[in-house]
N, C-alpha and C positions, 0 to 999 in steps of 0.2 A: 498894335491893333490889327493892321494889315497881315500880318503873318498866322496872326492867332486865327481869321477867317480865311484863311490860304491851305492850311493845315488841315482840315474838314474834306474843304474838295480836292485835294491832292489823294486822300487814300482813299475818298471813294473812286479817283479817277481810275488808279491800280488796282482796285478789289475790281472793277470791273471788268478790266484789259485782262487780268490776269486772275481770274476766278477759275476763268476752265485750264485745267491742268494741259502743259505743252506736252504733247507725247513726243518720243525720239524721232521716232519716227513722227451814100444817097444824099444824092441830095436832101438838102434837108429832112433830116430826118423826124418825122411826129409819131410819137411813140401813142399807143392805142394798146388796150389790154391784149388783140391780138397779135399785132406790129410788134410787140414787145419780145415776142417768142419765134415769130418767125423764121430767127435764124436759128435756130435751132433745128429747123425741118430743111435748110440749106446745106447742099453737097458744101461739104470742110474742102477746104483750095490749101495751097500751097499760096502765101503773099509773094507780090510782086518786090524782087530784091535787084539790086543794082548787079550786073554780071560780075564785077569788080568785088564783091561782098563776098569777105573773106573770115570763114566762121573756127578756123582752126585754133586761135590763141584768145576767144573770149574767156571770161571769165565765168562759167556756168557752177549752178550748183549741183553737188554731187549724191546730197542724199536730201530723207526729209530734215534732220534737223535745223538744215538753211532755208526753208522754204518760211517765210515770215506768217506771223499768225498760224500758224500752221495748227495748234490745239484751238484756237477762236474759234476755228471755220471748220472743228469740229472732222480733221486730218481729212480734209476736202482738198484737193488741188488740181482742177480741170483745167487740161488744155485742150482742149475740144471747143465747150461752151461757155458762153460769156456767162450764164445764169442758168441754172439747171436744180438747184435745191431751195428748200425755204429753210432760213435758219435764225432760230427766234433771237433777237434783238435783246441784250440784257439790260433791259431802262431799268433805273431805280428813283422810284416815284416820279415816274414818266420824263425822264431825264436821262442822257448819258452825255457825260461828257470825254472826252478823248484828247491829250496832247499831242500835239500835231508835231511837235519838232522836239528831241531829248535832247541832252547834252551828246554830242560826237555824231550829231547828225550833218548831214550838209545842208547849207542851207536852201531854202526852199528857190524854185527858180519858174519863172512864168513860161507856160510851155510853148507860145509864139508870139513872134512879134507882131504878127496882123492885128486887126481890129474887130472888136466882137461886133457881130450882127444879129444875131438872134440868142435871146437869154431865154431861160427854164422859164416853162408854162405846166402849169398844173391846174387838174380839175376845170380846162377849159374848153369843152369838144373832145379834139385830139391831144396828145399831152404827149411836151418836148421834154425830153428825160435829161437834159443837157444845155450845152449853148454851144454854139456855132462862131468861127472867126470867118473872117474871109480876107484876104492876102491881093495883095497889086503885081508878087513879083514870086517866083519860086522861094519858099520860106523853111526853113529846118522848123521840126516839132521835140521838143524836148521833153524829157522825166522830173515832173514836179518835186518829188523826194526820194529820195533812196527807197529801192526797193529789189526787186525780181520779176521778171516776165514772165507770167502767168499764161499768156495768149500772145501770140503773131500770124495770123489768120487770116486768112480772106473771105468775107461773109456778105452775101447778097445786099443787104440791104445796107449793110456799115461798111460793106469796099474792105479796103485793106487794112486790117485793125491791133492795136496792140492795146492790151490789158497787162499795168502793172500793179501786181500786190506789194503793197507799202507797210513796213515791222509796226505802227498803231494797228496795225489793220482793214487801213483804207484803200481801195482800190480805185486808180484815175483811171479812163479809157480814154484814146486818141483813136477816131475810125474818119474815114477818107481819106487816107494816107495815099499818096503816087507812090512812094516807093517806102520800104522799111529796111531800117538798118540795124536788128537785133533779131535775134533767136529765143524761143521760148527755153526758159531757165537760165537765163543770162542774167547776171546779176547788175543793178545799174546804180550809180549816186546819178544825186538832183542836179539836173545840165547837162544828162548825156543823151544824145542823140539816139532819137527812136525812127525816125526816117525826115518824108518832105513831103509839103505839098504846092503844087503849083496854083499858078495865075485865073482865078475864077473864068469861067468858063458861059454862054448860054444855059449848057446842060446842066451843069453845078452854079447852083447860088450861094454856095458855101465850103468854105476851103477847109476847114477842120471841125471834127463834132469832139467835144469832151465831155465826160461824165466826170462825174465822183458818185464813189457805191460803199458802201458798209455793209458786210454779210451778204451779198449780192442784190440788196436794194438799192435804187440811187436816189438820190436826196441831191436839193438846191445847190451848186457847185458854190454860188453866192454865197451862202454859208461858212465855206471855208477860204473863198477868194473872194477880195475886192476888184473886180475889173479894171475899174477909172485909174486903180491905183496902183494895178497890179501887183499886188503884194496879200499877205498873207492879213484876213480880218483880225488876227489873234493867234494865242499859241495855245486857246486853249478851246476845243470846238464843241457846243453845244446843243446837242441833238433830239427832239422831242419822237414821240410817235405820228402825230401830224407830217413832220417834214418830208416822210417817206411815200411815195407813191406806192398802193397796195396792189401789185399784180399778181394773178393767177399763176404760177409757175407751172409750163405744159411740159413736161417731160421729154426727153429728143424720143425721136421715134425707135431708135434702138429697143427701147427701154421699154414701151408700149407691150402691153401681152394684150392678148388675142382672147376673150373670155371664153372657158368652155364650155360647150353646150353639155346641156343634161340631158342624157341617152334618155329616149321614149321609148315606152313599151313598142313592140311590132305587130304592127296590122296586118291584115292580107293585103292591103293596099300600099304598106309603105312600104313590103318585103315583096310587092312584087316591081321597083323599081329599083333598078341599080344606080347610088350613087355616082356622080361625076367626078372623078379625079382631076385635083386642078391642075393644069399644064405644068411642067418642071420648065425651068429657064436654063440654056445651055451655060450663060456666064456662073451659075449656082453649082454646075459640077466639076468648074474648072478652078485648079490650085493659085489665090493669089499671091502675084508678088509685087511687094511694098503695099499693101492695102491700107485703107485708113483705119481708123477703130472703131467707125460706123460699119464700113463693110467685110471686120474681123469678124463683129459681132453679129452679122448676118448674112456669117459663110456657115456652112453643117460644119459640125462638130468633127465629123470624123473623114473632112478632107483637110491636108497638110496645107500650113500656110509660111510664105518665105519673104522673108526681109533681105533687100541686098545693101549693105553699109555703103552708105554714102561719104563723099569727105567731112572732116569733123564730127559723124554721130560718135556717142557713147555709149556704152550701156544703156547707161540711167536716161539715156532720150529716149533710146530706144524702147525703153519697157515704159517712157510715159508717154509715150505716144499709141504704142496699144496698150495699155491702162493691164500689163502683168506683171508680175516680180521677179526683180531681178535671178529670183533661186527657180520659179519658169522655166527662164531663158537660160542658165548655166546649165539647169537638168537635159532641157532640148537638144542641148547642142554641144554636152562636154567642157564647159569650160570653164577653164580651172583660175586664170587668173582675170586681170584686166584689160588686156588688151585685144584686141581687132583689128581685122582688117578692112581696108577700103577696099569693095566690091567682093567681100566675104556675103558669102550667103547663108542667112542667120531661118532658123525655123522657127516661129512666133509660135502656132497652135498644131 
């Protein structure tokens, strides 16, 4: 009898997961429709990593095919921004449901040992997109379930933050991090250390913020975690359209154009004034090296821009970090197989 009602929601659970076709390729934090976006208008950091943090023998992934969900999300995979697209939710009669743990996963693991302090608020004022721990003594932050780092960033208002994409498709966030110990594209199982945070402070009344997001919305992390009991509510997670907080998605400023104006006819009066040219900035005519991919994308076109290889980059970081292709980068600069060098200077644009 049990099976025979098991049966039903098992393939709609897979018709959903797997309908879109995989191609190969702050302290406390209160989230508010515009708080939400915020960092997205925040100068991208480099996170704060222990000197000691030795990025040569991780385990990163090499192409798209390992990047998890990677056809879900609709072959999106930002490491820039925590949320930057809207991507429609596939409910089916206002339901989705999701297995949170397959067979050959590890099992799931609670990501600190502190004590929660502040749980998800919705629709009340300001709106906590998360819940908050806060810790008595320097505490490790760990990876709920296997996945891949999506984000290791340092962001205004989230501090030092990592985002891992999880093979259902979910994505946890861990931001007020003191220190991180992973690289974006590093591949993780559940219990591997993502950094620490230390001993609550005045300035901080809370030692770790966590989300959980689906398609880059976030929804009740209660949902899928029991607090009290720290353990997982279920293996099978049940998600309405309610559950999700509906935010405005602002585009990073990169991205913004400029509308154009519609030439007017000319008057004696407006052809007898000469437009003002707006000042050129000298940093705008000078060649960058290592830029981010905010200030790739808002160098001219047609001045050279230089990456100098750091220890452990790859290729494949490299062209995700300015968001070009690998066949780009081989054109730019000749290069025929896989290898690099540390403090080779690579031409991005």
């Amino acid at each position: 009898m049990h099976k025979t009602k098991l049966l039903p929601s098992l393939f709609l659970l897979f018709f959903v997961l797997f309908s879109v076709p995989l191609f190969a390729q702050q302290p406390l934090i209160d989230i508010d429709e515009s708080s939400q976006n915020w960092i997205m208008a925040a100068e991208v950091q480099h996170c704060d990593y222990y000197t000691n943090f030795n990025v040569n023998h991780l385990p990163v992934i090499r192409n798209s095919n390992q990047i998890p969900a990677y056809g879900l999300y609709k072959n999106l995979w930002d490491t820039l921004y925590i949320r930057n697209a809207k991507i429609e939710i596939p409910f089916f009669d206002n339901q989705l449901k999701i297995m949170v743990l397959q067979e050959g996963n590890t099992p799931f693991a609670f990501p600190i040992s502190g004590t929660l302090s502040t749980g998800y608020i919705k629709n009340r004022g300001k709106q906590h997109s998360g819940v908050d721990f806060s810790v008595t003594k320097r505490e490790p932050v760990v990876a709920c379930f296997d996945g891949v780092v999506r984000i290791a960033k340092k962001f205004e208002e989230y501090g030092n933050t990592v985002v891992v994409r999880h093979y259902n498709g979910l994505e946890t966030l861990y931001a007020l991090l003191d220190n991180v110990q992973v690289v974006t594209g590093q591949i993780l199982k559940a219990g591997e250390l993502l950094g620490y945070v230390n001993l609550t402070t005045p300035s901080r009344k809370n030692a770790l913020h966590f989300e959980t997001r689906f398609l880059n919305e976030f929804f009740n992390p209660e949902k899928l975690i029991d607090f009290s009991e720290r353990k997982l509510q279920g293996n099978i997670l049940t998600l309405t359209p309610e559950d999700f907080i509906s935010i405005p998605v602002v585009p990073p400023p990169s991205a913004e154009k400029t509308p154009e104006k519609t030439p007017e006819k000319t008057t004696k009066k407006t052809s007898e004034k000469t437009p003002e040219k707006p000042a050129t900035k000298t940093t705008e005519t000078t060649p960058n090296h290592n830029a981010s991919q905010e200030q790739l994308l808002n160098t001219p076109k047609s001045l050279p821009v230089f990456h100098t290889v750091a220890q452990g980059e790859t290729i494949f970081r490299i062209c995700t970090k300015y968001n070009i292709t690998e066949q780009q980068l081989r054109s730019l600069n000749n290069i025929k197989g896989t290898h690099i060098e540390v403090g080779q200077k690579l031409r991005i644009q």
